[in-house]
N, C-alpha and C positions, 0 to 999 in steps of 0.2 A: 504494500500500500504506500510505504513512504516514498519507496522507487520511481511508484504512478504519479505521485505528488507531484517531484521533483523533476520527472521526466516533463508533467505539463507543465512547471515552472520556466525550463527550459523552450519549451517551443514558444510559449508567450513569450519569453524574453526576445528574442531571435524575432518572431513575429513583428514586435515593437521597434526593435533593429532596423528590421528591413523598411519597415511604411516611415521610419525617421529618415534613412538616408533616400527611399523615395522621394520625402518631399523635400528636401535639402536638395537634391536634383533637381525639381522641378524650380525651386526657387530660383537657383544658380539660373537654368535655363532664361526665366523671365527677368534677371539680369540683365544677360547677355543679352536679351534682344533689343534692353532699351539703350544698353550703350551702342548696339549696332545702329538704332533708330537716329542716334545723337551724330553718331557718323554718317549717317544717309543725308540728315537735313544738312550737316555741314558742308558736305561734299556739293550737296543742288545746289549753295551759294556760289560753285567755283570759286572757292580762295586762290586766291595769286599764289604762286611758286616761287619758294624762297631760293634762289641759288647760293646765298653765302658770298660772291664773289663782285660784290658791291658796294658801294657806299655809306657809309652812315648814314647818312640822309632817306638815300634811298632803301634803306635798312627800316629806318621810322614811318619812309611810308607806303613800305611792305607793311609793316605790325597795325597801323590806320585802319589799312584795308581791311585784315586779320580784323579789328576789334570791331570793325563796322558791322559783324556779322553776328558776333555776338549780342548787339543790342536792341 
């Protein structure tokens, strides 16, 4: 009897195991889609392309552009 106990102890536990990291998946999942989503709307704006190989100036008004999108 005690062995039966502890036998369904064990599958409940396991049980509760599995549907916690189910939804810990799912959650991760619907994360991910909304940083994806933050990337998609960014991307529509077409942000200008930083080459690095420029100006100050024209350095600050790359980041302009960059900030205009944000707001």
């Amino acid at each position: 009897m005690a062995q039966s106990m502890a036998n369904m102890a064990d599958a409940v536990t396991a049980q509760t195991a599995a549907k916690n990291l189910r939804d810990l998946e799912k959650r991760d999942k619907a994360l991910q889609n909304e940083e994806s989503k933050g990337l998609i709307e960014f991307r529509h704006h077409k942000p200008p392309k930083f080459r690095g190989d420029v100006s100050p100036e024209e350095a600050g008004l790359w980041l302009q552009e960059i900030e205009k999108i944000f707001e």
